[in-house]
KEBA-587578 format. One record per residue (C-alpha): residue in three letters; x, z negated, y negated. Coordinates in nm, 2 decimals. Layout:
    aa       px       pz       py
   ALA        X        Z        Y
...
# end
This chain:
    aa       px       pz       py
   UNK     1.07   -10.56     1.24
   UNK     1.34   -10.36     1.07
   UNK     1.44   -10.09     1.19
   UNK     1.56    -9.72     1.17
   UNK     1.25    -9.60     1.40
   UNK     0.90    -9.72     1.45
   UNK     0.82    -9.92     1.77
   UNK     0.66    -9.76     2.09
   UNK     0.53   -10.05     2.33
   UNK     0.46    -9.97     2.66
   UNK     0.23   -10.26     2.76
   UNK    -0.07   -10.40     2.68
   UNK    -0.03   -10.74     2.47
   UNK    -0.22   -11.05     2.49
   UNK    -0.22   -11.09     2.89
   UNK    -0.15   -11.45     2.98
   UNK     0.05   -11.31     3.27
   UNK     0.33   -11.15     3.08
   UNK     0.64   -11.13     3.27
   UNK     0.88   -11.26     3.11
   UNK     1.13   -11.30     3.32
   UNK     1.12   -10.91     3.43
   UNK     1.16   -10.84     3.08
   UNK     1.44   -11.00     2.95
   UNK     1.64   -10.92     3.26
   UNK     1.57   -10.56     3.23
   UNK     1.65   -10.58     2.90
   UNK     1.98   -10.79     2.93
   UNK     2.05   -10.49     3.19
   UNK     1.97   -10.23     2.99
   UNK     2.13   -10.31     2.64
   UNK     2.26   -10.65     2.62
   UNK     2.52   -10.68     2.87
   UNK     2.60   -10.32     2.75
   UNK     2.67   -10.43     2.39
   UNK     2.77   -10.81     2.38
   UNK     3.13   -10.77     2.37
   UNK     3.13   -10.46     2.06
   UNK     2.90   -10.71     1.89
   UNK     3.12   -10.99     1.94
   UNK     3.46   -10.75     1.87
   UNK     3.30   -10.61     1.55
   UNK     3.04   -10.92     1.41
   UNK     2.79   -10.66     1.39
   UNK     2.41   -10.73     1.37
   UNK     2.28   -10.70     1.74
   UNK     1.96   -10.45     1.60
   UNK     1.94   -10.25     1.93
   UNK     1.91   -10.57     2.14
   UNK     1.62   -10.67     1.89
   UNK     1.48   -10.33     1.94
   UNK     1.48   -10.35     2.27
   UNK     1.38   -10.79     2.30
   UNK     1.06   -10.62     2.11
   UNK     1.01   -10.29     2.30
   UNK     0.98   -10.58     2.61
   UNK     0.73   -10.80     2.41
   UNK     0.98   -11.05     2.39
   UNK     0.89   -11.12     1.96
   UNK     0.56   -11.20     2.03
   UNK     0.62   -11.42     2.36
   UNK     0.51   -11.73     2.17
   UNK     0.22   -11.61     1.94
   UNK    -0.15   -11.70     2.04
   UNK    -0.35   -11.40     2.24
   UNK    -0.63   -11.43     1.96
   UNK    -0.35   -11.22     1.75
   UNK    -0.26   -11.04     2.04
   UNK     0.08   -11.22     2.13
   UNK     0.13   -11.29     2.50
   UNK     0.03   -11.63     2.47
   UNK     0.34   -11.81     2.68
   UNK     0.46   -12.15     2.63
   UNK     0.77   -12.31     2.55
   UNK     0.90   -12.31     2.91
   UNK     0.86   -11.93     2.89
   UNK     1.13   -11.94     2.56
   UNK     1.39   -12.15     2.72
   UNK     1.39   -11.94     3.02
   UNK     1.45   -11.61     2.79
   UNK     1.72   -11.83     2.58
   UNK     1.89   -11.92     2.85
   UNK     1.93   -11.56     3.05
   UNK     2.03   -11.44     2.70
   UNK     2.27   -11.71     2.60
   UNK     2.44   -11.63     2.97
   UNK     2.47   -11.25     2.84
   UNK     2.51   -11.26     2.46
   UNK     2.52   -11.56     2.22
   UNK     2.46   -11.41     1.88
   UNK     2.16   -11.25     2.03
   UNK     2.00   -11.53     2.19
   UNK     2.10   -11.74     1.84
   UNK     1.90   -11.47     1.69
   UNK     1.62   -11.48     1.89
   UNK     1.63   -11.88     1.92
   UNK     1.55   -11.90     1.55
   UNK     1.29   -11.66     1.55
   UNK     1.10   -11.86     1.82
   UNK     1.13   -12.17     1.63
   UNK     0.98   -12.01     1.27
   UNK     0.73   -11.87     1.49
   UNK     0.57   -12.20     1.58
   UNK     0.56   -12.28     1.21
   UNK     0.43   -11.94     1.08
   UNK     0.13   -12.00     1.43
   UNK     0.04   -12.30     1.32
   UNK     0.04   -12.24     0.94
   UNK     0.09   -11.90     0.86
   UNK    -0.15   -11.57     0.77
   UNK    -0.34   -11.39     1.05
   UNK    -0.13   -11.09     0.86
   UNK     0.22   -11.20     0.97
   UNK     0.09   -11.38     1.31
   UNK    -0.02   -11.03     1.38
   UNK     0.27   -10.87     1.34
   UNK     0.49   -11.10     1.46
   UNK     0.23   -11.06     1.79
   UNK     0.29   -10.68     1.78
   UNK     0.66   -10.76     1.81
   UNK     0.70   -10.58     1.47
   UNK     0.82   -10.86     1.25
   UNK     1.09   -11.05     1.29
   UNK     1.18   -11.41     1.12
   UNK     1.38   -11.72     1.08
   UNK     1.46   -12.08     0.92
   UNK     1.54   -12.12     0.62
   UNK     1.62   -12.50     0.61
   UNK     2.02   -12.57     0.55
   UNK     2.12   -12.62     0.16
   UNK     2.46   -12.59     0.01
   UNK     2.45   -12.91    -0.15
   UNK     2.27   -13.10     0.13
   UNK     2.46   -12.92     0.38
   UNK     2.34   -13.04     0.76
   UNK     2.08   -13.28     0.67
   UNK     1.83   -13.01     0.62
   UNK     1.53   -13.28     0.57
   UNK     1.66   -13.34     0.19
   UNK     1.65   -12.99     0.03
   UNK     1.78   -12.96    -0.32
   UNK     1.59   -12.61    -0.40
   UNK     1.32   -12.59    -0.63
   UNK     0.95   -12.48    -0.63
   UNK     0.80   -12.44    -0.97
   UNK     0.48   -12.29    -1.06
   UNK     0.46   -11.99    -1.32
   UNK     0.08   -12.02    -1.43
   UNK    -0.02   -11.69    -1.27
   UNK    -0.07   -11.81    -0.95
   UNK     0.29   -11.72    -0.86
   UNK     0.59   -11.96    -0.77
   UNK     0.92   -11.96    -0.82
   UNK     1.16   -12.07    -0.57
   UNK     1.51   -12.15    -0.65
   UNK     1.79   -12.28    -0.36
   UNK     2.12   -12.21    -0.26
   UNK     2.05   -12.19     0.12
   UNK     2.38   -12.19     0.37
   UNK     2.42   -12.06     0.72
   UNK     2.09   -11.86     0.72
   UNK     2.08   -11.69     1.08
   UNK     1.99   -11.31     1.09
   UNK     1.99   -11.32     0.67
   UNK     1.94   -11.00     0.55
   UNK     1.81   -10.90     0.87
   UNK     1.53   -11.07     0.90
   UNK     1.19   -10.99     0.80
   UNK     1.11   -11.35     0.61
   UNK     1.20   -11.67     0.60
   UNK     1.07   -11.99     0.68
   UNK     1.21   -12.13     0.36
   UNK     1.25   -12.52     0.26
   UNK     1.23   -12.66    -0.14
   UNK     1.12   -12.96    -0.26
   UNK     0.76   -13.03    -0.34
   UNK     0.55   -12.83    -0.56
   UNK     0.37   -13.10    -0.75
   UNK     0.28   -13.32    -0.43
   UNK     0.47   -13.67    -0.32
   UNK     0.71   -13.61     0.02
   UNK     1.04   -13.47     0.06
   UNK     0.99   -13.08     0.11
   UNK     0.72   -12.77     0.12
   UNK     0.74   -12.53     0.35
   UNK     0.73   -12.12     0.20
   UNK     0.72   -11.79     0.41
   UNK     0.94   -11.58     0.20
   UNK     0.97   -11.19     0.26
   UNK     1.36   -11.12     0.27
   UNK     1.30   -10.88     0.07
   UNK     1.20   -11.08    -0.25
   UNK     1.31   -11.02    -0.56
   UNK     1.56   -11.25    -0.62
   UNK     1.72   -11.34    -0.31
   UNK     2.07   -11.29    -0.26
   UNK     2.27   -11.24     0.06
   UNK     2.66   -11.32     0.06
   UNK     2.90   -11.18     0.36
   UNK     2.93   -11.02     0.60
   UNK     2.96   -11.34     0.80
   UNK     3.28   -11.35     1.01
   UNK     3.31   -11.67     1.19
   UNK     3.53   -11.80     1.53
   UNK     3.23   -11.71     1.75
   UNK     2.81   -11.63     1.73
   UNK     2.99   -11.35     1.52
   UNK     2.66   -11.10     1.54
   UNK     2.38   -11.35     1.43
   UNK     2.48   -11.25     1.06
   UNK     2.42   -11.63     0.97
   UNK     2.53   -11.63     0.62
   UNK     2.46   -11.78     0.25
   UNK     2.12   -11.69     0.08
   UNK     2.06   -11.76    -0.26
   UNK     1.74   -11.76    -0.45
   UNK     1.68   -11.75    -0.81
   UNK     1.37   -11.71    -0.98
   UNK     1.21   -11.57    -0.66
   UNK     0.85   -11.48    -0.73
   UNK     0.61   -11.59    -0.45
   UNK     0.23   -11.65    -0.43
   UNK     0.10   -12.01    -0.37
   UNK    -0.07   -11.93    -0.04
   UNK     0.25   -11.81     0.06
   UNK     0.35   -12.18     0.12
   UNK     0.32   -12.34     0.53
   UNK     0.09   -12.61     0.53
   UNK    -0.01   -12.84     0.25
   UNK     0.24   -12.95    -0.05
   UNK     0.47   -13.19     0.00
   UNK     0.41   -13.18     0.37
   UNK     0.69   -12.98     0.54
   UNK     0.91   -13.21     0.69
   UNK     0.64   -13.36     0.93
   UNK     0.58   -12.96     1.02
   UNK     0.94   -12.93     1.04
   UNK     0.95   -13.18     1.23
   UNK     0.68   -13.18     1.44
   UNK     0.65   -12.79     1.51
   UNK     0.97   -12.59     1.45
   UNK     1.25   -12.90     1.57
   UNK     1.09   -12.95     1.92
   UNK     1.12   -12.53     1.95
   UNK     1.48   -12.54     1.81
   UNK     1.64   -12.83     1.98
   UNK     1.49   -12.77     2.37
   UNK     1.58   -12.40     2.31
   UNK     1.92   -12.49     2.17
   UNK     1.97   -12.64     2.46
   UNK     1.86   -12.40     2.73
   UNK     2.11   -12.17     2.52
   UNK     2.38   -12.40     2.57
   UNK     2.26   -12.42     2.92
   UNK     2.31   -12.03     2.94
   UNK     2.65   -12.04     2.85
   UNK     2.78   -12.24     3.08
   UNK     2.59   -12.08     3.42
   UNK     2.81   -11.81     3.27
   UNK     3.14   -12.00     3.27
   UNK     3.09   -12.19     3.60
   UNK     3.04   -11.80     3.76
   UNK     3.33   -11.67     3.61
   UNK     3.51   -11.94     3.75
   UNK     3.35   -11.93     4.07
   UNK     3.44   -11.55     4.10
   UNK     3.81   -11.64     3.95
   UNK     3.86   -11.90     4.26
   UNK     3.73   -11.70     4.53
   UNK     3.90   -11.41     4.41
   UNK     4.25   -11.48     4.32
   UNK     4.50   -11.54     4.59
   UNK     4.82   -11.74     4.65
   UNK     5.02   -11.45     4.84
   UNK     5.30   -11.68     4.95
   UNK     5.04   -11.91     5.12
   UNK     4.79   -11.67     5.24
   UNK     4.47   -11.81     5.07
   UNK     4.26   -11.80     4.81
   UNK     4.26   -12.05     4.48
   UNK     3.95   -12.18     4.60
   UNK     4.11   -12.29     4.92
   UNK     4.31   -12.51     4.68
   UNK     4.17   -12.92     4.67
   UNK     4.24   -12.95     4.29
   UNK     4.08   -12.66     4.18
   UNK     3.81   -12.70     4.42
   UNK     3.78   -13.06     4.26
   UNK     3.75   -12.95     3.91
   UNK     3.52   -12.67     3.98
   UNK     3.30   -12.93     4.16
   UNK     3.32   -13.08     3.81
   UNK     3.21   -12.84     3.60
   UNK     2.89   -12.72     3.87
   UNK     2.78   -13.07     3.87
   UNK     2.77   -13.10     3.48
   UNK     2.58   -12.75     3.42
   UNK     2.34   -12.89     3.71
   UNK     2.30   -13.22     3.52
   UNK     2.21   -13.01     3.17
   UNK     2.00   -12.79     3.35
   UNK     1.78   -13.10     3.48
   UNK     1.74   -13.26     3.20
   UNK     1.64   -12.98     3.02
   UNK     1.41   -12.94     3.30
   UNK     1.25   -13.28     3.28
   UNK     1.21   -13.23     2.91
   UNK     1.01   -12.95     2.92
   UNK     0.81   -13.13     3.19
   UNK     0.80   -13.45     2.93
   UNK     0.63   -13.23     2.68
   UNK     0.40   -13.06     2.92
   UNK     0.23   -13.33     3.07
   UNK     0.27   -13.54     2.71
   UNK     0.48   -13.84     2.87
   UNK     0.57   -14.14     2.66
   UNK     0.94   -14.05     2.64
   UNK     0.90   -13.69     2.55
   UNK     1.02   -13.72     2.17
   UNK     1.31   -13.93     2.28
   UNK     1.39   -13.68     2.53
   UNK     1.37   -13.40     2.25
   UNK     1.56   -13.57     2.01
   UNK     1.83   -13.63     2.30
   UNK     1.83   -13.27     2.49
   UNK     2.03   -13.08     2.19
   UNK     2.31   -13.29     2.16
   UNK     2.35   -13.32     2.59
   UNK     2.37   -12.94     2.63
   UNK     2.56   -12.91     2.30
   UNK     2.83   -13.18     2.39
   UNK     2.84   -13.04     2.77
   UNK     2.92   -12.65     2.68
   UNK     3.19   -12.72     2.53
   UNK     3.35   -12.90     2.79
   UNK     3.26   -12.70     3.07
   UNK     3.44   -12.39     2.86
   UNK     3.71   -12.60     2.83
   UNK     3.72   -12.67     3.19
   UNK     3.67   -12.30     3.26
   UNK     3.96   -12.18     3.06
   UNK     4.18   -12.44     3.20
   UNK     4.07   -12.32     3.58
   UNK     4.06   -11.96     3.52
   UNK     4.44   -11.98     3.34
   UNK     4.59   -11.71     3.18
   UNK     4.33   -11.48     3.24
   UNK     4.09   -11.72     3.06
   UNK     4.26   -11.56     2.71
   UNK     4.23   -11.19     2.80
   UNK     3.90   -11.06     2.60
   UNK     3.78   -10.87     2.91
   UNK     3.69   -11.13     3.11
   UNK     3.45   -11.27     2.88
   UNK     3.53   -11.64     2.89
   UNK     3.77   -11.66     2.54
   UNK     3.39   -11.57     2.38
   UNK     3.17   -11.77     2.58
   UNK     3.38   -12.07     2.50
   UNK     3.42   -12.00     2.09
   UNK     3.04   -11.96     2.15
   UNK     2.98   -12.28     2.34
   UNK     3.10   -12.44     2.01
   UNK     2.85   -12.37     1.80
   UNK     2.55   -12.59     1.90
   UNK     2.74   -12.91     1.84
   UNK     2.76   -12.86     1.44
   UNK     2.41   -12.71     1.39
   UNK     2.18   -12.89     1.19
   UNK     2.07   -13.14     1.34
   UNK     2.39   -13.24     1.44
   UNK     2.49   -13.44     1.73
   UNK     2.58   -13.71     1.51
   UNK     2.25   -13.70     1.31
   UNK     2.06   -13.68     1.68
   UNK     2.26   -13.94     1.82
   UNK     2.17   -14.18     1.51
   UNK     1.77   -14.03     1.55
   UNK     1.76   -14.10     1.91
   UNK     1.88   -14.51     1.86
   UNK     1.63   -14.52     1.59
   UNK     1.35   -14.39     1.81
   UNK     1.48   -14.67     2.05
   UNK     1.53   -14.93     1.86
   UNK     1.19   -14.91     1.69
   UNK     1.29   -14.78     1.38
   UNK     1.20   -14.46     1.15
   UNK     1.35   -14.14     1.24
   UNK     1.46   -14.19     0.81
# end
């Protein structure tokens, strides 16, 4: 992973019973909490949080033990999203995308990168989201061509690249090689000839995942850098990396509000009414709508639950309940923000407090690809019978 220093790890990988909830606590105790606000004040990169999410063996959480990764599932990833979306979004956003290239570059990447991504030394991200096809990341309009040496040459204008510049590869989309099917899949080192980063990216909130615009011309790749077979990428896209992204999307969401509903909980039971001689928790409305609010972070919280279960015991409804988690959390955090700022009042808009930037962050989730829109429309096709497209 890049970085000013090289990486001392104090444990010993490939043990099935990592600990990963010790670790990203110590580590949200240590540097996130410390940092989330300057990040969020000055858009800047969060690298000493990714130092220290690797110095836990937080990078290699998902990769196999065979490569010496700690081998957890992805229960073990929403867990670490969530505790990290409840501290700092643009870290867990960084770390959320990183999780979801990883299943791809498991399942079809080299033992070389599989390795490092184990030793928590490499760190990646998607690649999918086009200028000119904007959110509907399954029709790429970037180019794979082949140069008759055994190199390729990719060409794209890719929008909204999370950790761009930052990263150490991408898990990058184009359209076939010479196969029939919409898309290939390519694991393209960011530092590539060719490759282009716009910004800095300065956005309403996320403002230190340094998601900006890649573009790649002429950029010079070997054939076995591609992910899987030609023209096969969207059913790996599908299959491996949108399951990862859209459950841990959602236990980010979930993060954010568990955030909210405490500083709201802590604004009630803290803030008095003098002239009556209690507490605004004491109070039947606010009481009411803070009832609200609990009750709909509870409801996110079990269905992400009993989507994670879906998937782990390979129930009939567990795609549905994929395609559906994303857009519940996404739609929910911004309401409960809403509700927050409306229940904490004027002390909602003072930066300190930390609510103003959880609820720019809770926005987020809504317009990433795929949208709720485009999940709402993939969920009544999967119900009605019909193709996902």
């Amino acid at each position: 992973m890049r970085s000013g220093r090289p990486l001392s790890l104090p444990w010993e990988a490939a043990s099935m019973s990592f600990d990963h909830v010790s670790a990203v606590s110590a580590v949200i105790d240590d540097q996130v909490a410390v940092h989330a606000a300057e990040i969020d004040r000055t858009g800047t990169f969060p690298r000493a949080n990714l130092d220290g999410l690797a110095k836990a063996g937080l990078l290699g959480l998902l990769s196999a033990p065979e490569v010496g990764g700690r081998g957890a599932g992805l229960r073990a990833a929403a867990h670490v999203i969530e505790r990290l979306g409840s501290t700092c979004g643009s870290t867990a956003m960084v770390l959320l995308m990183h999780y979801a290239a990883t299943a791809i570059i498991e399942a079809h990447g080299s033992e070389e990168t599989r390795r490092a991504i184990a030793r928590d030394e490499h760190l990646s991200t998607l690649a999918f989201s086009e200028a000119g096809s904007r959110s509907h990341f399954w029709a790429p309009l970037g180019t794979a061509s082949a140069n008759g040496d055994g190199q390729v040459r990719l060409d794209a204008r890719k929008s909204w690249i999370t950790s761009s510049g930052d990263a150490d590869s991408y898990v990058w989309s184009s359209r076939p090689l010479q196969a029939e099917g919409p898309m290939s899949l390519w694991l393209v080192p960011s530092d590539a000839p060719g490759l282009t980063v716009a910004g800095p990216f300065d956005g309403l909130g996320l403002r230190g995942n340094g998601s900006n615009p890649v573009t790649g011309e002429a950029v010079p790749v070997p054939k076995g850098a591609m992910l899987g077979t030609d023209g096969a990428g969207l059913d790996i896209a599908l299959q491996t990396a949108l399951p990862h992204f859209l459950v841990l999307n959602a236990a980010f969401s979930l993060g954010l509000m568990e955030t909210l509903v405490a500083k709201a909980a802590a604004h009630l039971v803290n803030t008095r009414l003098d002239h009556l001689d209690q507490s605004l928790a004491e109070q039947p409305t606010q009481r009411l709508a803070f009832a609200d609010l609990r009750t709909r972070t509870d409801g996110v919280r079990a269905f992400l639950d009993d989507t994670l279960t879906a998937l782990e015991t390979g129930r009939e409804d567990a795609t549905l309940r994929v395609l559906q988690v994303k857009s519940v959390a996404g739609e929910a955090a911004p309401e409960v923000a809403d509700g927050v700022m409306r229940l904490c009042g004027g002390s909602a808009f003072r930066k300190e407090v930390g609510v103003e930037r959880a609820f720019r962050d809770a926005l987020a989730a809504r317009v990433m690809a795929p949208t709720t829109e485009a999940l709402r429309d993939f969920v009544g096709r999967a119900s009605l019978g019909l193709p996902l497209m």
